[in-house]
Jmol script that loads the backbone (N, CA, C; Angstrom):
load data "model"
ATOM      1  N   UNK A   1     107.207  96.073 117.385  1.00  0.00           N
ATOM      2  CA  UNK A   1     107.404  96.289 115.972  1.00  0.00           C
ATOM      3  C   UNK A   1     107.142  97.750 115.638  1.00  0.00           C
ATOM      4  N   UNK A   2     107.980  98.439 114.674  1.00  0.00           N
ATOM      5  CA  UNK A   2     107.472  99.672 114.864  1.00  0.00           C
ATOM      6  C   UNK A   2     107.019  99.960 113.660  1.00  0.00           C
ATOM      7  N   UNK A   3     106.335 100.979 113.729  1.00  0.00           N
ATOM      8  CA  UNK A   3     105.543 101.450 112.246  1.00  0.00           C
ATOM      9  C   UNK A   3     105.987 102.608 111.457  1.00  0.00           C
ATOM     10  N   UNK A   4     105.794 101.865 110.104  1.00  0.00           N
ATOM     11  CA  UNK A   4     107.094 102.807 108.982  1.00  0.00           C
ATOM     12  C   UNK A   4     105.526 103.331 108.063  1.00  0.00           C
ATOM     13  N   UNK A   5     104.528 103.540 108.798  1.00  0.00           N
ATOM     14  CA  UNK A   5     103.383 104.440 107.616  1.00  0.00           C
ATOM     15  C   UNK A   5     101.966 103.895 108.296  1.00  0.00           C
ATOM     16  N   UNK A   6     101.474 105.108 108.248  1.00  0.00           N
ATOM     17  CA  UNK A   6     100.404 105.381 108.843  1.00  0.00           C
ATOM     18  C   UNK A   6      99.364 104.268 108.753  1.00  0.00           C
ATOM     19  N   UNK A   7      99.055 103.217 107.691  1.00  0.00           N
ATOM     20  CA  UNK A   7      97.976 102.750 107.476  1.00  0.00           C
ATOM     21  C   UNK A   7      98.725 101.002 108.416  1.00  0.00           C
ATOM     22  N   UNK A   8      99.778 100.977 108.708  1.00  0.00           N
ATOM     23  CA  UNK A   8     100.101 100.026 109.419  1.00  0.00           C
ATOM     24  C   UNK A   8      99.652 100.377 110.805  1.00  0.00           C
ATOM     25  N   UNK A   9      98.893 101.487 111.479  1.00  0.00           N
ATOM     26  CA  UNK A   9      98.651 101.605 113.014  1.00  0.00           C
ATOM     27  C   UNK A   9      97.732 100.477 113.461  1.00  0.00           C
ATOM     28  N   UNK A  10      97.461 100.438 114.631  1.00  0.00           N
ATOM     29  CA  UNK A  10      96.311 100.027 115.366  1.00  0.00           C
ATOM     30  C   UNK A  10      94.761 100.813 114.409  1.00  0.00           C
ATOM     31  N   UNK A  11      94.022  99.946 114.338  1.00  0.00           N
ATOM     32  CA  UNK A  11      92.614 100.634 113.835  1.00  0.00           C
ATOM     33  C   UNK A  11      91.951 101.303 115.053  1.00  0.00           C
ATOM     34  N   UNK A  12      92.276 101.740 116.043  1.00  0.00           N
ATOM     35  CA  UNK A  12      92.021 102.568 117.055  1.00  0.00           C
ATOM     36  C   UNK A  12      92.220 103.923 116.940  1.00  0.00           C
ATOM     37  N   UNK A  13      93.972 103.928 116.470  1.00  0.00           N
ATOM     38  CA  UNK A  13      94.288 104.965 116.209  1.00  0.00           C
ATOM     39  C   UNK A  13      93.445 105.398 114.469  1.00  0.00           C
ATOM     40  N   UNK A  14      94.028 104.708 113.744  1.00  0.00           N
ATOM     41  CA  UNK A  14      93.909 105.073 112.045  1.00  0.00           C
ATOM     42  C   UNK A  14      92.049 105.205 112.192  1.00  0.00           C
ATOM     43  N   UNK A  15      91.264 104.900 112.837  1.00  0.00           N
ATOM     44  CA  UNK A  15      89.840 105.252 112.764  1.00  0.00           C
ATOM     45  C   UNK A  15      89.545 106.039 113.833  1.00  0.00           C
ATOM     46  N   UNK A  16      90.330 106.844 114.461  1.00  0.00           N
ATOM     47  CA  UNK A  16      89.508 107.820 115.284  1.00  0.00           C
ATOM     48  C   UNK A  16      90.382 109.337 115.691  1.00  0.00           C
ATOM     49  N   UNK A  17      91.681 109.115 114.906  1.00  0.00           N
ATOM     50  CA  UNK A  17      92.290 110.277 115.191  1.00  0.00           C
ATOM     51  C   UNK A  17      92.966 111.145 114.112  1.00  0.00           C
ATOM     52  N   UNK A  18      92.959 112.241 113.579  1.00  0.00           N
ATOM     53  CA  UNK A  18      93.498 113.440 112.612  1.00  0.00           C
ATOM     54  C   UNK A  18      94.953 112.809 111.746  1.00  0.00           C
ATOM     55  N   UNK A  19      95.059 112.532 110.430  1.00  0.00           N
ATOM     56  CA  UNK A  19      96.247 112.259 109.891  1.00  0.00           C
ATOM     57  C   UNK A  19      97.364 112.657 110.638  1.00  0.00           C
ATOM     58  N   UNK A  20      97.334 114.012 111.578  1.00  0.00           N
ATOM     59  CA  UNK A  20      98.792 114.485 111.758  1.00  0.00           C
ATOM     60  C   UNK A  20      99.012 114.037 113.234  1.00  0.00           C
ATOM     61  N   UNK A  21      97.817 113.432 113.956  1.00  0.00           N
ATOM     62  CA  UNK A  21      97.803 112.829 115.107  1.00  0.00           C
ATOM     63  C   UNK A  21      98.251 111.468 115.108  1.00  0.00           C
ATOM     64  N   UNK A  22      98.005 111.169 113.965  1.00  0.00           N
ATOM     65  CA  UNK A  22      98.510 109.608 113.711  1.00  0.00           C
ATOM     66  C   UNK A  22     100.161 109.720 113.252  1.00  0.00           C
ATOM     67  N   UNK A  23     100.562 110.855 112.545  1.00  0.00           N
ATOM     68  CA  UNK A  23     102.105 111.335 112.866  1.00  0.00           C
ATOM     69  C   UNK A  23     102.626 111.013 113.896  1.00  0.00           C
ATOM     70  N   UNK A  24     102.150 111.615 114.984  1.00  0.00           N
ATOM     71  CA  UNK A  24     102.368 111.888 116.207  1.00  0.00           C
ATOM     72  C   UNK A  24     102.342 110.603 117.222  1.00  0.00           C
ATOM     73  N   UNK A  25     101.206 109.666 116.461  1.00  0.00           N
ATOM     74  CA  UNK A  25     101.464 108.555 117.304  1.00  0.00           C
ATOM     75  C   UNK A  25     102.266 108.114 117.042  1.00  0.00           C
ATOM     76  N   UNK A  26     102.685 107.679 116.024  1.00  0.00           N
ATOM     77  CA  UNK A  26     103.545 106.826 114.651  1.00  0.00           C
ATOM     78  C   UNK A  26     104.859 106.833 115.562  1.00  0.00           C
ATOM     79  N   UNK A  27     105.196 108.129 115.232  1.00  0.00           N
ATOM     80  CA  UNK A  27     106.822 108.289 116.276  1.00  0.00           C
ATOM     81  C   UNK A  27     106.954 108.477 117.598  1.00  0.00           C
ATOM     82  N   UNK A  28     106.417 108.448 118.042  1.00  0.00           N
ATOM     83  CA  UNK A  28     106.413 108.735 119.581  1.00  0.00           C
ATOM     84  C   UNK A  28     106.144 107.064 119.841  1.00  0.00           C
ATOM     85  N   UNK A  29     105.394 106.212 118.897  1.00  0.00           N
ATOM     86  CA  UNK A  29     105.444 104.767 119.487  1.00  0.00           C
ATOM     87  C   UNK A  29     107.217 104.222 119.046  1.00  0.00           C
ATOM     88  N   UNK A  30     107.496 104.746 117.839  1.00  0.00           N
ATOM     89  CA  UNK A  30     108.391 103.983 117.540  1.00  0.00           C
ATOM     90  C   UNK A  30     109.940 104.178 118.283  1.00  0.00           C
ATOM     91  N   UNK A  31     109.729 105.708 118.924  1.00  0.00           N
ATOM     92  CA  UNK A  31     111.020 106.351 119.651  1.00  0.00           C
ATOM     93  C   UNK A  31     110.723 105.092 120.996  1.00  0.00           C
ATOM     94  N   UNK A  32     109.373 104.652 121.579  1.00  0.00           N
ATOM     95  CA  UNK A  32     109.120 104.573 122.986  1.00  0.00           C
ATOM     96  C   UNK A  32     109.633 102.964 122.825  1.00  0.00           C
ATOM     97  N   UNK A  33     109.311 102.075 121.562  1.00  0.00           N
ATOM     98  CA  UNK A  33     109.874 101.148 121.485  1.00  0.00           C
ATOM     99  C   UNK A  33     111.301 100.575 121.475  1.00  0.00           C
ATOM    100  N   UNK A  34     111.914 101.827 120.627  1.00  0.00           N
ATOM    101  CA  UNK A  34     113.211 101.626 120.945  1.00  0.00           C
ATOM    102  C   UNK A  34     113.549 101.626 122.388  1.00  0.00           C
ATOM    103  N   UNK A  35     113.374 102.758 123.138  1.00  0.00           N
ATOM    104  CA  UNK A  35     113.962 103.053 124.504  1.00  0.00           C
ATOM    105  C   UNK A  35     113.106 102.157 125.782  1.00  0.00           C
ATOM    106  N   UNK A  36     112.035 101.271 125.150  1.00  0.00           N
ATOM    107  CA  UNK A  36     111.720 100.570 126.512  1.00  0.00           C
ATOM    108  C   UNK A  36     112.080  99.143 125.901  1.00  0.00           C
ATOM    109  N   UNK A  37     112.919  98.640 124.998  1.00  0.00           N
ATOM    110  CA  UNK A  37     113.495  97.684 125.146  1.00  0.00           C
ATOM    111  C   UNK A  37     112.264  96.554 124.624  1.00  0.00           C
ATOM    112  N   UNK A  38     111.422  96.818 123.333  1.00  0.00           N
ATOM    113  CA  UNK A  38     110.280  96.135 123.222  1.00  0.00           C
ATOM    114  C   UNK A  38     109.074  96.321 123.298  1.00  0.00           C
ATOM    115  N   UNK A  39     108.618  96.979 124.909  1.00  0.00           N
ATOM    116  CA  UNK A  39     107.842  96.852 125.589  1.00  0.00           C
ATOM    117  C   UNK A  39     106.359  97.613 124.902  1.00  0.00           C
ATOM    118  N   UNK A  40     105.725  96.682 124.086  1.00  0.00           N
ATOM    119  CA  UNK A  40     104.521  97.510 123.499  1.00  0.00           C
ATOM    120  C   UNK A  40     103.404  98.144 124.011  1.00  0.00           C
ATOM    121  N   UNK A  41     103.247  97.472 124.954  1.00  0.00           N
ATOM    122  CA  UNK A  41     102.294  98.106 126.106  1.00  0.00           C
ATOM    123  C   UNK A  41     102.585  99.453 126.493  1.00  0.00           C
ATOM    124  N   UNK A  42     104.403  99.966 126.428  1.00  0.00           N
ATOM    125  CA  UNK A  42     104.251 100.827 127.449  1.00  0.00           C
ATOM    126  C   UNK A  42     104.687 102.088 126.378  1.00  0.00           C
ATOM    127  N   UNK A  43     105.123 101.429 124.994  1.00  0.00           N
ATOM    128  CA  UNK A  43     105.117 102.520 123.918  1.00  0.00           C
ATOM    129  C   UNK A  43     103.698 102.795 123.514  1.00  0.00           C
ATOM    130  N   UNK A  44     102.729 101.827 123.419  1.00  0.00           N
ATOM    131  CA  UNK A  44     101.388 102.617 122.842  1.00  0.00           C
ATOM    132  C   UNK A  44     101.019 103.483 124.284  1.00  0.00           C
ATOM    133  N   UNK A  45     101.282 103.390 125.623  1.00  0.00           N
ATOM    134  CA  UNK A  45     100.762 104.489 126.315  1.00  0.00           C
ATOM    135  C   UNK A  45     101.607 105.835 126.269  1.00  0.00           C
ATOM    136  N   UNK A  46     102.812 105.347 125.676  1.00  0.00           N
ATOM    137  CA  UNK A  46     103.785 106.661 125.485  1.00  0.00           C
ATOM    138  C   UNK A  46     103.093 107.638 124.218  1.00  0.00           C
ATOM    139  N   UNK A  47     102.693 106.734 123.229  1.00  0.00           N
ATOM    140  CA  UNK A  47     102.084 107.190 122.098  1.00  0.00           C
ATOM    141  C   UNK A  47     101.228 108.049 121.854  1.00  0.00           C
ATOM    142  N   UNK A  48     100.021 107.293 122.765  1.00  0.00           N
ATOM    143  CA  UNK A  48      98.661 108.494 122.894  1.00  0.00           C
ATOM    144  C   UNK A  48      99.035 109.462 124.210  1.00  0.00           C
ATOM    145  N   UNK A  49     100.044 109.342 124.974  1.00  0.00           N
ATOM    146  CA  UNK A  49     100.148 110.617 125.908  1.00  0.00           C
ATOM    147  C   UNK A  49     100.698 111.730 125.609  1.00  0.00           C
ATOM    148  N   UNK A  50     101.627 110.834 123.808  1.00  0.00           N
ATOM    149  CA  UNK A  50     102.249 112.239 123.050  1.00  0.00           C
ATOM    150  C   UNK A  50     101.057 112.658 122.043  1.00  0.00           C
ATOM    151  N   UNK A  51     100.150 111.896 121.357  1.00  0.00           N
ATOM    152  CA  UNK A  51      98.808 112.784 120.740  1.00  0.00           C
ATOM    153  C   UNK A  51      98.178 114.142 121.777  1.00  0.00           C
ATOM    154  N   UNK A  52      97.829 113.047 123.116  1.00  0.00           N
ATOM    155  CA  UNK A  52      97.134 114.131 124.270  1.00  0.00           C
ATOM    156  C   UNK A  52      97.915 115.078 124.383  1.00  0.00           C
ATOM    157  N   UNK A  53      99.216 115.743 123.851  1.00  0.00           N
ATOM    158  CA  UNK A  53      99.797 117.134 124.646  1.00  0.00           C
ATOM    159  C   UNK A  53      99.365 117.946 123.487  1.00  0.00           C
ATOM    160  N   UNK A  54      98.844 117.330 122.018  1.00  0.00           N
ATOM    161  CA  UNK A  54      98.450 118.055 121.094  1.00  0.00           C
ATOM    162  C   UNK A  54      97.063 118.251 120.166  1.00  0.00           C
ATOM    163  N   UNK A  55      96.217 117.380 120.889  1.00  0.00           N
ATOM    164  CA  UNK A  55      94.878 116.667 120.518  1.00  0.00           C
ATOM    165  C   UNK A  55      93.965 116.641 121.908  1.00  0.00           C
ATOM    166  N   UNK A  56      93.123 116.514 121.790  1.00  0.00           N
ATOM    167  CA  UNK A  56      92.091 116.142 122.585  1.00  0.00           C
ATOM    168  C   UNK A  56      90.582 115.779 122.008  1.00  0.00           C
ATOM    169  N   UNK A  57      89.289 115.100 123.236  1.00  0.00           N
ATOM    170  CA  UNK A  57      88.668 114.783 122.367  1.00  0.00           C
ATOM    171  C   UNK A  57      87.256 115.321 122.902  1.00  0.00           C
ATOM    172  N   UNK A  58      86.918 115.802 121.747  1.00  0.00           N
ATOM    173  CA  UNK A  58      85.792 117.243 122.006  1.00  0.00           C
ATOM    174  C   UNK A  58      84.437 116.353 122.399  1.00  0.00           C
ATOM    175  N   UNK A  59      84.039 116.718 123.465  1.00  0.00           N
ATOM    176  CA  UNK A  59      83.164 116.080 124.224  1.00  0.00           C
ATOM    177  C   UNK A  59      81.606 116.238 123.325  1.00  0.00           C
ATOM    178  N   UNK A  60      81.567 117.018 122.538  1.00  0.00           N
ATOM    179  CA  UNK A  60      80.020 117.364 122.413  1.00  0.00           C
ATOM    180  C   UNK A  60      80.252 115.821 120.837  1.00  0.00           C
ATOM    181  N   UNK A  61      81.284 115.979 120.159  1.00  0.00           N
ATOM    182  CA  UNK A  61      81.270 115.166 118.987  1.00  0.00           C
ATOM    183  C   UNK A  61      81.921 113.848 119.151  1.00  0.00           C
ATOM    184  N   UNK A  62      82.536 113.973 120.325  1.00  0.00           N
ATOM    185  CA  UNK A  62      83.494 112.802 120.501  1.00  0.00           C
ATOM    186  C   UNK A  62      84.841 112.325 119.650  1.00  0.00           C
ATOM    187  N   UNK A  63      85.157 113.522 118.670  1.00  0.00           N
ATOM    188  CA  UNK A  63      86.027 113.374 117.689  1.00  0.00           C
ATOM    189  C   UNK A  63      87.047 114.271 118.461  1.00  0.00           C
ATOM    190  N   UNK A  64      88.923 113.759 118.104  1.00  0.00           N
ATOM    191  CA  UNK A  64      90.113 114.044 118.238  1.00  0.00           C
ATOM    192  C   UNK A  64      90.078 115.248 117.462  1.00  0.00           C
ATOM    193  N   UNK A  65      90.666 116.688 118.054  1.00  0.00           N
ATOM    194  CA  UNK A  65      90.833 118.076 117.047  1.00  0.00           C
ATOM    195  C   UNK A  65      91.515 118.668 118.145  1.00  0.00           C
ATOM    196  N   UNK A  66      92.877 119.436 117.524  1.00  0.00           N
ATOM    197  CA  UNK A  66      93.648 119.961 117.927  1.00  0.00           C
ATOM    198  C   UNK A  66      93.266 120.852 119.454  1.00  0.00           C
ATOM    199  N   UNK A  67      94.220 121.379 120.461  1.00  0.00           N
ATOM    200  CA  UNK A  67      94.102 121.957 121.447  1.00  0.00           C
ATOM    201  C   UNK A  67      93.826 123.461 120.836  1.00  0.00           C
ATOM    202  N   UNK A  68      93.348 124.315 121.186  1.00  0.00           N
ATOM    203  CA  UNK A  68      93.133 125.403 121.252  1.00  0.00           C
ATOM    204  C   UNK A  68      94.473 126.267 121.463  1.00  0.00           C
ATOM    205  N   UNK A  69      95.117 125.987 122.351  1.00  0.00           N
ATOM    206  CA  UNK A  69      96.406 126.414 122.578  1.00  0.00           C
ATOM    207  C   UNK A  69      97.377 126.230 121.387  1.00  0.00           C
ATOM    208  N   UNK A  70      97.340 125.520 120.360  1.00  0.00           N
ATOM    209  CA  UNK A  70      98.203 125.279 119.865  1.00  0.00           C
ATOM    210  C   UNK A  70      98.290 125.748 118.644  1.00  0.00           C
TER     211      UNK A  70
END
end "model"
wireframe off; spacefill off
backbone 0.3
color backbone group
């Protein structure tokens, strides 16, 4: 099922990661659903591997904040 607004995510995502990270999940789940034919399992790992190229999670706070690089 794919998600048309942010407050429909997983409470995984919507409680632990940056509004624009939850962008980022949002479509990257909903592109991964289309193209794997369903497969939710393998769009939510598509999802957070597209947060991780732009997020990470700062070890001293344990909170999601942008890469440095970016």
């Amino acid at each position: 099922m794919p998600y048309n607004k942010r407050s429909e995510l997983p409470d995984q995502v919507k409680d632990n990661v940056p509004p624009h990270a939850q962008d980022i999940y949002k479509e990257a789940f909903n592109n991964a659903i289309d193209q794997y034919d369903g497969d939710e399992e393998r769009a939510h790992a598509t999802a957070w591997a597209a947060v991780k190229q732009k997020y990470e999670k700062d070890e001293d706070s344990g909170r999601w904040k942008r890469k440095d690089n970016d």
